[in-house]
N, C-alpha and C positions, 0 to 999 in steps of 0.2 A: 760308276755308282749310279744307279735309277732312284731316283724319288716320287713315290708314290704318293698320289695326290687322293682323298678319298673325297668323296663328294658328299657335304652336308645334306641330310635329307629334315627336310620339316618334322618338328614334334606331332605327332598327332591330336587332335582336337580333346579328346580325352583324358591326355596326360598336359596338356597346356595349361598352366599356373595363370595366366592373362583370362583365357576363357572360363577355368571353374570360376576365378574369383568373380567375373560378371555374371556368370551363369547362376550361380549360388546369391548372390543377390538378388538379382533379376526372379529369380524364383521364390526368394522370402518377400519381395512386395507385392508377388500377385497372390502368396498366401494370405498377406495380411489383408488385402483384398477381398479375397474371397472369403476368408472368415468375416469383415464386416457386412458383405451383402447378405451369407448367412444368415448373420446374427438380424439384420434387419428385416428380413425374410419370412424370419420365424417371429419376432417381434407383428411384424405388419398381419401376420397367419391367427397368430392369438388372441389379438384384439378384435376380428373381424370375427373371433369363434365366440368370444365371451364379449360379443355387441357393445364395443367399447372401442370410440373414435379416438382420433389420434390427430391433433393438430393446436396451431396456437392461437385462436380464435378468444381461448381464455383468457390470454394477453388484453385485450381491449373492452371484454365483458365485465362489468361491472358485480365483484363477489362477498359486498358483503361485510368483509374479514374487517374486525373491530381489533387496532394492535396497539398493545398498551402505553407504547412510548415510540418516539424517533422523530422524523419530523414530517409525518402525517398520519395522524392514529385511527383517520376513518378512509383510506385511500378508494380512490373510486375505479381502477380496474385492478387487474390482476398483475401488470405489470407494476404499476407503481406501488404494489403491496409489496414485490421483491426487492423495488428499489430502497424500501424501508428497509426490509431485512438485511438487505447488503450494508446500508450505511451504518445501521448498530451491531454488524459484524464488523467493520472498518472501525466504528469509535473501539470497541475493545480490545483489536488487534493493535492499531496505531498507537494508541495510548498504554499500550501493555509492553507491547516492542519497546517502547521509549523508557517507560519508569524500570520494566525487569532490567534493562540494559546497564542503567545506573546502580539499580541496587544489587542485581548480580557483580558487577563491579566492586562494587565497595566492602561486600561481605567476601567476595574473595582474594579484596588485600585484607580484611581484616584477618581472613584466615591465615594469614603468613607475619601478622604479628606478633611480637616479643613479649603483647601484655598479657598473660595469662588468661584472664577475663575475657579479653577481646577474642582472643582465637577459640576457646571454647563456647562463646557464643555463637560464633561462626560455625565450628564446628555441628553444635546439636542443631541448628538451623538447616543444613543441609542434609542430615543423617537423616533428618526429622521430615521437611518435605518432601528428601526424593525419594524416600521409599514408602509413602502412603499415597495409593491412586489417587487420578486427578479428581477423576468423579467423585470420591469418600472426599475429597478437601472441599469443593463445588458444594458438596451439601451441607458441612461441617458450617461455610461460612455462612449458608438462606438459613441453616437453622439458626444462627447465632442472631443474626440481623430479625430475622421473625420473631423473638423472644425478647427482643427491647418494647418496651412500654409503646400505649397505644396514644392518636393522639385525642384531646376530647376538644370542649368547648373552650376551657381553659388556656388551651394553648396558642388562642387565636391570637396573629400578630406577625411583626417581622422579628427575625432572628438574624445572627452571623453563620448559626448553626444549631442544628436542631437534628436530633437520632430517634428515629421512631419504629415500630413493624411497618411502616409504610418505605422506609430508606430514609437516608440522607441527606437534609437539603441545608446548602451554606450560601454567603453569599458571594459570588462572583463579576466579573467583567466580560462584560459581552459586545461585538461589534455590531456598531450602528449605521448610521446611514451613510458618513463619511469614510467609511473604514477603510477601501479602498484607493480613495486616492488619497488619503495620510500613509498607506503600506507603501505606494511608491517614494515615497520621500524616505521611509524608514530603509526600502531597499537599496536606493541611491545611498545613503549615510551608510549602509553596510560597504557597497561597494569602495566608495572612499575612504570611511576605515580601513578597511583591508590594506589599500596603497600607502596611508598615511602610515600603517602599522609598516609593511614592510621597510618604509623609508627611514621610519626611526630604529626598525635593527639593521639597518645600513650602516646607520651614523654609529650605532652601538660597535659596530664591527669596524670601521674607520677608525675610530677616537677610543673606543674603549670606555667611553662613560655608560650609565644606564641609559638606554633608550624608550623604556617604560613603552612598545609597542601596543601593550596591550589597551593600558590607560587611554592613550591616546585613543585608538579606538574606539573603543567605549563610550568617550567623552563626543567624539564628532557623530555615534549613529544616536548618543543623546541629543546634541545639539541640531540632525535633523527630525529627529520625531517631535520636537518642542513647536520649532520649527516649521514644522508640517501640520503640525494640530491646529494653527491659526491660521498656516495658507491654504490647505487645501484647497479648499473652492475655488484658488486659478485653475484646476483640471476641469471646472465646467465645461470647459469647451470641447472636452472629449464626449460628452452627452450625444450633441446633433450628427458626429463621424460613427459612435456604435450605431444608433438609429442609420445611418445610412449605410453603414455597409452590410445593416442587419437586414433593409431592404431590399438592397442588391442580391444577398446570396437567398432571398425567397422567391426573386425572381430570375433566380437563375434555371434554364432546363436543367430539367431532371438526370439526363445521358449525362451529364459535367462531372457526377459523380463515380462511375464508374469509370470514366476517362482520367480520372484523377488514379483513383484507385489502382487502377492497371498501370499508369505511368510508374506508380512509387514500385509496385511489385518488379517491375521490371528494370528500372533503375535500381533498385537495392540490390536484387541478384547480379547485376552488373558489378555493382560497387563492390561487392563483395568476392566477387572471379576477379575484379581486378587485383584487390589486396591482396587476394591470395594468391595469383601470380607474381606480386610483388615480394612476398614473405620467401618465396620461393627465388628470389633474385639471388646471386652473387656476384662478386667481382667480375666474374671472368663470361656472366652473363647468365641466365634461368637454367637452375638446376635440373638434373633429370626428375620427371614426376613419374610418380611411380600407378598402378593401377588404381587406387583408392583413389588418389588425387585426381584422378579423371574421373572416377566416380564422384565425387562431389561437385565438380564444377559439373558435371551436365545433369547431376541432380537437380544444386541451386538455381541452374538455368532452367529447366524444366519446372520447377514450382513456381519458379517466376511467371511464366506462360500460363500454367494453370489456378493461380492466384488472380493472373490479369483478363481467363476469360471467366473464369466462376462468380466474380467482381460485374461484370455485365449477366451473368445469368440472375444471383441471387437480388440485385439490386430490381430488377422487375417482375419481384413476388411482392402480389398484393396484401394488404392488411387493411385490417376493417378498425377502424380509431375506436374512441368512446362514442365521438359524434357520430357514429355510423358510417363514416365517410370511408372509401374503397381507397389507399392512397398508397403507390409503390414502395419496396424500401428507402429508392434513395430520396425518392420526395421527404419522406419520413426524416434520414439525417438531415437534408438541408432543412427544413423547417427547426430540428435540434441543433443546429448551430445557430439559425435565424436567430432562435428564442434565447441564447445563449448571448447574442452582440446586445438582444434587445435585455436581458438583464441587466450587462454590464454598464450601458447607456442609464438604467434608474440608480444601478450604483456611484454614477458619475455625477447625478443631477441633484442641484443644491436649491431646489424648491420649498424642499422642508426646512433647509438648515435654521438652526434658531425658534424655530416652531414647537410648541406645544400637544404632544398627542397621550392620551389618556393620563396625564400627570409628569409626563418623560420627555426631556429633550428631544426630538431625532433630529438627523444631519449630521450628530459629529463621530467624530471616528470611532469613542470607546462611550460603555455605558457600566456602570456601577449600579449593581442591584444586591439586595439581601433576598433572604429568602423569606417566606408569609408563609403561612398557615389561615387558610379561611374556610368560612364554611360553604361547602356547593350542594346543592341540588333543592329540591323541593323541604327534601329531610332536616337538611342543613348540616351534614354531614362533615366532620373536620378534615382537609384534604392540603395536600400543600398545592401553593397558588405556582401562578406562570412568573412570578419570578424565581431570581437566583437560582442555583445549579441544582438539582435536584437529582441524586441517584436511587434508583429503587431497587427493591432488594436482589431481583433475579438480576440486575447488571453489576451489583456489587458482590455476588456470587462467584459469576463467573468470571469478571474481571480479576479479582481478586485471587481467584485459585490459580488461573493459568498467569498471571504475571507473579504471583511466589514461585509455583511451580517452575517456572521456565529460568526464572532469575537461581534459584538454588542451582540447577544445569550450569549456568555463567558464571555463577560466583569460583564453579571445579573449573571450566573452560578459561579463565581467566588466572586462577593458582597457577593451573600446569603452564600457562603463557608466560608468568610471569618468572616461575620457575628455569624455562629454558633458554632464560635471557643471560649469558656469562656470568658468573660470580661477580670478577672484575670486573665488571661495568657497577656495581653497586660499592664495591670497593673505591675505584677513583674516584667516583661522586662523593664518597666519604671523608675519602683524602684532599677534597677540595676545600673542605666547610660544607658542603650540602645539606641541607636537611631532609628528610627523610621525603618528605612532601614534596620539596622540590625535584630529587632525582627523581621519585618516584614519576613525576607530572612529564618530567622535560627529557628523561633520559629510558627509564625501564620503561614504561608502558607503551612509548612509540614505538619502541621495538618487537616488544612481547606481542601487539594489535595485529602483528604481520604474518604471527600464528595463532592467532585468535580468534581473526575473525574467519576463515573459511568452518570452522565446527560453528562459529556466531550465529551464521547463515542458517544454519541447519536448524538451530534451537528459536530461530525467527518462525522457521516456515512449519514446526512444530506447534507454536502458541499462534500460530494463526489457524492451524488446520483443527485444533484443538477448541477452538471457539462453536466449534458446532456442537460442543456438549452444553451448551447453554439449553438447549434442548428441555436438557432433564430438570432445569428450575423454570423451563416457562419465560427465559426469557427470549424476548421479538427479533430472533437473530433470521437469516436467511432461511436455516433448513427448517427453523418451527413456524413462521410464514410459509413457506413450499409446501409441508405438511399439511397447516390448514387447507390450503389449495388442491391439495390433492383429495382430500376426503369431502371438498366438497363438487369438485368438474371430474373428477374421476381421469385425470390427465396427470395420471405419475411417472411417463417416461420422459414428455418433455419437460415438465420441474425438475428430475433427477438431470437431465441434461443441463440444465439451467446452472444447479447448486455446480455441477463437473466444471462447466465453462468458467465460473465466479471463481472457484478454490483453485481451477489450472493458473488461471487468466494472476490470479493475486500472487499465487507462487511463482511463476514464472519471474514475476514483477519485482519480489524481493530478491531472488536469485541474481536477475540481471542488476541490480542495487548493488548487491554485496561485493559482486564480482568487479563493479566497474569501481570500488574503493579496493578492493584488494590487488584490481592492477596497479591503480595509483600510489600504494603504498611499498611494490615491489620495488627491491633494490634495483638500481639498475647498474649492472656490470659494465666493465671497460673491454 
């Protein structure tokens, strides 16, 4: 009997599954390549045809732009006009995320109540905002606010609260000079809370008595804010360490910063080939990786490299300041961290404490104010003053449209969570004695949160990207700041580039958020 041996011959390069799938990558980056040199090609081609320069010089020139609210309403470059518009897109995003989240919540346990009233409340609430566009509700509410009474001479004074066509001014608490180092004492008290809380459902789970974790809690991050309201001022002696180390990194070379930069690029891609050589571990030692896996690790390798030398390229592009001064990028961060130690070093310094400035304490951590109506200008015109909180109408617009709007989306995202939580489990909580409140708190919602919040996510990064329709009331968000800037430097691709980076850069940011609580709440299997 012969046994014939046949001789394996090589697949050819063309039918090789290894090589399409590198090849067919390899090929879709250097499309996407070449479309962006295209695109900028033809960008750089147009501008040169319709005598229209291209550069961020605008950034340091001095435009003008008068912005009705934020926290500087006559900004003196172009940069710091955006940085207005960014942070009154941040108060309405932040503060909108926060209150829709709660009252999306609440309106969608209410929709799964027994009390008649309660769920048909719920119900028209939702029917009602999510199917009238956002814009029609946005103007629904500037018109509503524009039709309250004006204010005159009469109304001059301070108030708790006061509704005008001008907006809404109450009075508020605002932090003062010491605010900072009483917040570390409030953070330390959180911290210890936390332990002392855990310690007492120890004992609760030992003994069986009430351990009242929360109480306890509560009580010691009160007992350090009280606490901290009268010591602060030992952190003085953090004053002369921010001033120094705020001198130190202004005189540090300029190269430190891209040396930094490239270090972390390079280190991180590390860190992350190694994990994921790890994830890929078992028992019997590293599993077979298959093509893609090779493709990412010498992706991630490879951005690392090109993040660590673009890091020394873009870092020695010149910019021209307000002062006129010629000074690199990275000069540019170091002097914004400088001025950043040098901040924190006035927030540390108890110079003023106990002092008297324009009628107000400053120094201590929190300040109480009402709101005023006075008269400004030459006219003597009724305006509300610089105290207490003051919303005006286009922020109460828009605020107001996209945190209904985005909370009616939660209040359905929260029913269907709460819905796909066992029966039984609302059942033995019943059979315990439970109150409705209680399981609801302790038992159904921790669970339901585990399907809740990946659509959560979504409906965050929705009312944020949504906030650019402030637009259409005028009010001083990013993209109606950008706008002015464009109509008047005639530089609309890099402000359009500008608003891309801010809404990537934010989204990215709540994404990474959601995600790193939805790890933490996954079950973890045996």
């Amino acid at each position: 009997m012969t046994v014939e041996v046949r001789q394996h011959q090589r697949t050819p390069l063309w039918r090789n599954a290894a090589v399409l799938k590198w090849g067919a990558q390899i090929l879709v980056l250097i499309a996407v390549i070449v479309v962006f040199v295209t695109l900028a090609q033809t960008a750089s081609s147009n501008f040169t045809a319709s005598n229209v320069s291209f550069g961020w010089d605008w950034l340091s020139d001095p435009t003008g732009v008068q912005i009705r609210e934020g926290i500087d309403t006559s900004p003196d470059s172009g940069v710091r006009a955006l940085t207005v518009g960014m942070m009154n897109t941040l108060r309405v995003a932040i503060s909108g995320i926060i209150v829709a989240t709660i009252l999306g919540t609440i309106i969608g346990i209410a929709r799964l109540s027994s009390n008649w009233i309660v769920n048909r409340i719920a119900v028209v609430y939702i029917e009602t905002i999510r199917n009238i566009p956002l814009l029609v509700q946005i103007f629904f509410w500037s018109a509503l606010a524009i039709g309250l009474p004006e204010l005159t001479a009469d109304d001059v004074g301070e108030y708790w609260f006061k509704a005008s066509n001008k907006g809404f001014a109450f009075a508020w608490i605002f932090p003062d000079g010491g605010f900072w180092p009483w917040l570390i004492f409030v953070v330390v008290g959180i911290a210890v809370g936390r332990w002392v809380s855990k310690r007492r459902m120890r004992y609760q789970e030992e003994t069986g008595n009430p351990g009242h974790g929360g109480r306890y809690a509560f009580a010691v991050v009160v007992l350090f804010a009280v606490v901290g309201w009268f010591a602060w001022p030992i952190f003085g002696w953090l004053e002369p360490v921010f001033d120094w180390v705020s001198d130190l990194i202004r005189d540090l070379p300029a190269v430190i910063v891209p040396i930094v930069v490239a270090i972390a690029a390079i280190a991180g891609a590390a860190l992350w080939i190694r994990n994921f050589f790890e994830s890929r571990r078992t028992p019997a030692g590293f599993g077979k990786m298959t093509d893609d896996d090779w493709f990412r690790v010498i992706f991630v390798g490879f951005s690392g490299i090109v993040v660590a030398l673009l890091a020394f390229v873009v870092s020695g592009f010149e910019i021209r300041t307000i002062s006129g001064e010629q000074l690199t990028v990275a000069e540019l961060i170091l002097d914004g961290i400088a001025n950043f130690f040098g901040w924190l070093a006035g927030s540390f310094s108890t110079e003023n404490y106990n002092t008297v400035v324009e009628g107000q304490r400053s120094g201590g951590p929190l300040v109480f104010e009402k709101a005023a109506v006075i008269l400004r200008g030459t006219a003597e015109i009724p305006q509300y003053g610089e105290t207490g909180m003051v919303l005006t109408v286009p922020f109460f617009a828009i605020w107001t449209g996209v945190t209904l709007y985005t909370a009616a989306f939660i209040a359905e995202i929260v029913r269907g969570g709460i819905l796909a939580v066992p029966k039984g489990q609302t059942e033995a909580a019943q059979a315990v004695g439970l109150k409705r409140s209680q399981y609801l708190r302790q038992i159904i919602l921790p669970q339901a949160f585990r399907i809740i919040l990946p659509p959560l996510g979504n409906q965050y990064l929705n009312l944020f990207k949504n906030t650019s329709l402030g637009l259409a009331v005028a009010y001083a968000d990013i993209v109606a700041v950008g706008t002015t800037i464009i109509n008047q430097t005639g530089q609309s691709l890099p402000v359009v580039s500008v608003w891309m980076a801010f809404f990537l850069t934010g989204s990215l940011i709540i994404s990474a958020i959601v995600n790193y609580f939805n790890r933490r709440m996954q079950l973890v299997e045996r």
